[in-house]
C-alpha positions in Angstrom: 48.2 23.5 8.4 46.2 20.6 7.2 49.3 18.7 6.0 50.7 19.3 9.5 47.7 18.0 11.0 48.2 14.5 9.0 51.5 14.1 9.4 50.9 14.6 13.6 48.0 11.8 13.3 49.7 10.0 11.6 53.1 10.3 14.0 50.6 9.3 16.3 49.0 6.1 15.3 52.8 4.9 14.2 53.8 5.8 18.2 50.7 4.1 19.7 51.4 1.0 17.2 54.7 0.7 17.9 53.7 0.7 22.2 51.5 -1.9 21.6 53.7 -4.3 19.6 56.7 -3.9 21.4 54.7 -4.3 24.5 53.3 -7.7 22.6 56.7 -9.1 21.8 58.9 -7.3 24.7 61.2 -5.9 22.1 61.4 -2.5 23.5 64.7 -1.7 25.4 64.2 -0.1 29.0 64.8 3.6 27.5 61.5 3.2 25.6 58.7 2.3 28.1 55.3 1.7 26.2 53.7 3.3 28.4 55.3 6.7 27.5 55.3 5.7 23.7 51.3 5.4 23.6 50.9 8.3 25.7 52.8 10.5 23.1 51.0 8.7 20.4 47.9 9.8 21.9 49.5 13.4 22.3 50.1 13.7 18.7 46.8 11.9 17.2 44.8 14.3 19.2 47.2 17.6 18.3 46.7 16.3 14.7 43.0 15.9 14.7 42.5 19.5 16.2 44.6 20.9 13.6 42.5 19.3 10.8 39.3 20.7 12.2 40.2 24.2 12.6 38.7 26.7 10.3 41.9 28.4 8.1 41.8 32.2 8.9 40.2 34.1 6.8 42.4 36.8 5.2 41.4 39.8 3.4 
């Protein structure tokens, strides 16, 4: 679960990056507002970071 968590933050920052620079340099096509790219960024970092801090269950 941890790995999952890391790859979802890191999904994340690479989303909200990507929003920002292709809102810098208005490289973006219309399909890909950035808008709804840092939104899902923020979606993902946030998914990921709870999955990091959860306890792992505790089988016996």
């Amino acid at each position: 679960m941890f790995k999952l968590g890391n790859i979802a933050i890191l999904i994340g920052i690479f989303l909200i990056l990507a929003a920002a620079i292709g809102n810098i340099l208005d490289i973006l096509p219309e399909n890909f507002d950035s808008y709804y790219l840092a939104s899902a960024g923020t979606v993902f970092t946030a998914s990921g970071i709870i999955i990091k801090r959860r306890k792992p269950i505790d089988r016996k």
